[in-house]
C-alpha positions in Angstrom: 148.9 158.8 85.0 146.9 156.0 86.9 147.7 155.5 90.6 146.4 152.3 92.0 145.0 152.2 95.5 146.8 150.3 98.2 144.2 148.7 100.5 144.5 149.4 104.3 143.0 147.2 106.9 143.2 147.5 110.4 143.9 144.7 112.6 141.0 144.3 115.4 143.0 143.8 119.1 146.8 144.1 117.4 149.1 145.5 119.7 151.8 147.9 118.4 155.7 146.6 119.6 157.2 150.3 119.8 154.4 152.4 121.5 151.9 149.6 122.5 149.0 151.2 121.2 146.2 148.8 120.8 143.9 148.6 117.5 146.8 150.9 115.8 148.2 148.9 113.4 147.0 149.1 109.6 148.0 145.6 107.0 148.5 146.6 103.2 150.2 144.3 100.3 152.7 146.7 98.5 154.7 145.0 95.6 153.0 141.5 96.8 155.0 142.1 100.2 152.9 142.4 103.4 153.7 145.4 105.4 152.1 146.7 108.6 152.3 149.9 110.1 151.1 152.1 113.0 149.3 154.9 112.6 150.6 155.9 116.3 154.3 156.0 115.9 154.8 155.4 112.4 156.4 152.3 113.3 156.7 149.4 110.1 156.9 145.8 109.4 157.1 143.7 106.3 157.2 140.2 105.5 157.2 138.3 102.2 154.7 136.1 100.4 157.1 133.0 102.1 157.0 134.3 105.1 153.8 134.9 105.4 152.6 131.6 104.1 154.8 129.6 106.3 153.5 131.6 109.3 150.0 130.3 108.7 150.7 127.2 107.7 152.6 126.5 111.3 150.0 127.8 113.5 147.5 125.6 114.8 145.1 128.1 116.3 144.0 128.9 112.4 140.2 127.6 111.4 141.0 128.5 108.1 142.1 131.4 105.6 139.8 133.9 103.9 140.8 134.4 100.9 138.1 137.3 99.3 
């Protein structure tokens, strides 16, 4: 029975939507979807591989992508 670990980062100066709880909000990949959640409320967000390549693709404050 092998369990992989889900990474967690936290996202320096992110601001939660529900409870507006600064540096609150954790980013983990879960089935190659993107999902973010506060460890405050409990409140979640996902987005999918499209989504979020399009989203940093658009923006033009981005110096570039690190990709580890």
């Amino acid at each position: 029975m092998s369990q992989e670990k889900t990474r967690k980062r936290f996202i320096a100066g992110a601001t939660c939507p529900e409870c507006k709880a600064q540096d609150s909000i954790m980013l983990y990949f879960e089935n190659n979807v993107e999902k973010l959640q506060c460890v405050e409320c409990d409140y979640k967000d996902t987005q999918s591989q499209t989504d979020v390549s399009s989203a940093g693709q658009s923006s033009a404050d981005v110096i570039g992508v690190f990709k580890p």
